[in-house]
C-alpha positions as CSV (number, residue, x, y, z in Angstrom):
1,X,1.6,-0.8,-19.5
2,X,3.8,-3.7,-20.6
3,X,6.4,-1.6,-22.4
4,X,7.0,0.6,-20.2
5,X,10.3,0.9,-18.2
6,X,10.8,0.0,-14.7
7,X,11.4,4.0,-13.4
8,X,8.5,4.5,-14.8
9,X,6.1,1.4,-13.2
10,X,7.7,2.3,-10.2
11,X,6.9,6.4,-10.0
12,X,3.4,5.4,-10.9
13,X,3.1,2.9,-7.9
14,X,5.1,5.7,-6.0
15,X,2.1,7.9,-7.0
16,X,-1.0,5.8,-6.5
17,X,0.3,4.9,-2.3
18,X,0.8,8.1,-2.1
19,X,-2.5,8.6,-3.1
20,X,-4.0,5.5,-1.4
21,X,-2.4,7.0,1.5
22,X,-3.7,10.7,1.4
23,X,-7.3,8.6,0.8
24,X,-7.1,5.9,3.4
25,X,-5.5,9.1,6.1
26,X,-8.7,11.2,4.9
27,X,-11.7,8.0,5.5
28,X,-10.1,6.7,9.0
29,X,-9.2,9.9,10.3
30,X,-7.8,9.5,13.7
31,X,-7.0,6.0,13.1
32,X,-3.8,7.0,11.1
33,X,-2.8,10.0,11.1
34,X,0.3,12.3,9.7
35,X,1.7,15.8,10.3
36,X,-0.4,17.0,7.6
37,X,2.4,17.9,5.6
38,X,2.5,16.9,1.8
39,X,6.3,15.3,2.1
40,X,5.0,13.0,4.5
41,X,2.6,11.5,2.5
42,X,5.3,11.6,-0.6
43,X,7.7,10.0,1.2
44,X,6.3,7.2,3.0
45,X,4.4,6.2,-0.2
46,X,7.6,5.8,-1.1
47,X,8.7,3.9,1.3
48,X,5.5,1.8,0.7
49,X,6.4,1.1,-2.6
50,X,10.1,0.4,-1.9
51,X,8.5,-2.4,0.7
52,X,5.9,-3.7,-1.2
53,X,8.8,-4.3,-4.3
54,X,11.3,-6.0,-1.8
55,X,9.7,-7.0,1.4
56,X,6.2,-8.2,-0.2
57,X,6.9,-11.2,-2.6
58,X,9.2,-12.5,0.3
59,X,6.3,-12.5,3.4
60,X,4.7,-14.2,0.4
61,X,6.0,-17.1,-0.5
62,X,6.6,-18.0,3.5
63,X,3.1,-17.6,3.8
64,X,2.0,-19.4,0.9
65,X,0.4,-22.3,2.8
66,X,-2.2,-19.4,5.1
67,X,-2.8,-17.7,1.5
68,X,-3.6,-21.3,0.1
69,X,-5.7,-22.5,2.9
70,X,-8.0,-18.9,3.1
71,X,-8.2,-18.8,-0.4
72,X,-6.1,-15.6,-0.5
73,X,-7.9,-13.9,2.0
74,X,-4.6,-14.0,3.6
75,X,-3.1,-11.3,1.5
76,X,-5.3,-9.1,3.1
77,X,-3.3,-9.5,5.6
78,X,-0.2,-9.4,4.3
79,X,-1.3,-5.3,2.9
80,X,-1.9,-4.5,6.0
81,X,1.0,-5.8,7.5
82,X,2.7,-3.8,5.0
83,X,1.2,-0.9,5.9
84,X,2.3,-1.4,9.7
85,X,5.7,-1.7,8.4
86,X,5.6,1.9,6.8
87,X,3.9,3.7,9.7
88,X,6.8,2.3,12.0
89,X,9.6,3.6,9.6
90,X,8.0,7.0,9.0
91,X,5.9,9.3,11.1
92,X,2.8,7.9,10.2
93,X,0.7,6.6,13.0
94,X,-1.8,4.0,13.2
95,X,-3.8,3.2,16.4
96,X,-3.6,-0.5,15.6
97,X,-2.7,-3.4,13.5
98,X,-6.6,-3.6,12.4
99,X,-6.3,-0.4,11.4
100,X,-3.2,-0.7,9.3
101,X,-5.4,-4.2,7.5
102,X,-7.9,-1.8,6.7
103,X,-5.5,1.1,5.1
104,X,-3.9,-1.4,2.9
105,X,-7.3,-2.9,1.5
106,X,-7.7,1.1,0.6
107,X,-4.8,1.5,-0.7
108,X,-5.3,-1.8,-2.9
109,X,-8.9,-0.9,-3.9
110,X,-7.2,2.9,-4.8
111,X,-4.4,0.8,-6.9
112,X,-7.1,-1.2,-8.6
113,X,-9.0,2.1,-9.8
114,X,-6.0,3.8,-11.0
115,X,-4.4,0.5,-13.2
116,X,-8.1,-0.2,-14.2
117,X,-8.5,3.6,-15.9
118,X,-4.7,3.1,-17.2
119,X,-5.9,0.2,-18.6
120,X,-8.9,1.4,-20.0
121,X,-6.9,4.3,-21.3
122,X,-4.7,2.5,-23.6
């Protein structure tokens, strides 16, 4: 993966929320929910990965001191905050903030299975 363009890291992280979307939907069930339409899915893991490339590194580095003093935990946090984010710009909905946290450590353990094959692949 590290000569490969920038279109294409970014349609593969466009991909895998997607997917860690459809997953994390599928194992909370009622907890956060879409119209059950495909493009929904398509589109706000785009919109996921637009945030996470733009929004992300910047809620990082303000929150660099909480990261450093739980060890990182923090950026569990930070996911699921991301997650919020997307469910308030599209029509995904999520019954709470707790909720969200626990979608985005999906989607992370998802993105974590797909690079770790891609890696494996190569």
């Amino acid at each position: 993966m590290k000569n490969q363009s920038f279109l294409y890291r970014f349609c593969l992280r466009w991909l895998v929320c997607s997917l860690g979307l459809w997953i994390a939907a599928g194992l909370l069930g009622s907890h956060l929910t879409y119209n059950g339409s495909f493009w929904t899915i398509v589109t706000s893991g785009f919109i996921l990965a637009v945030v996470n490339a733009i929004l992300r590194p910047i809620i990082v580095v303000f929150s660099l001191p909480a990261i450093l003093v739980t060890l990182g935990l923090f950026m569990v946090i930070i996911n699921g905050f991301m997650v919020y984010v997307v469910t308030k710009i599209t029509s995904l909905h999520v019954t709470s903030f707790w909720y969200a946290v626990l979608a985005g450590m999906i989607i992370g353990l998802v993105n974590y299975l797909v690079s770790a094959i891609l890696e494996n692949r190569e």
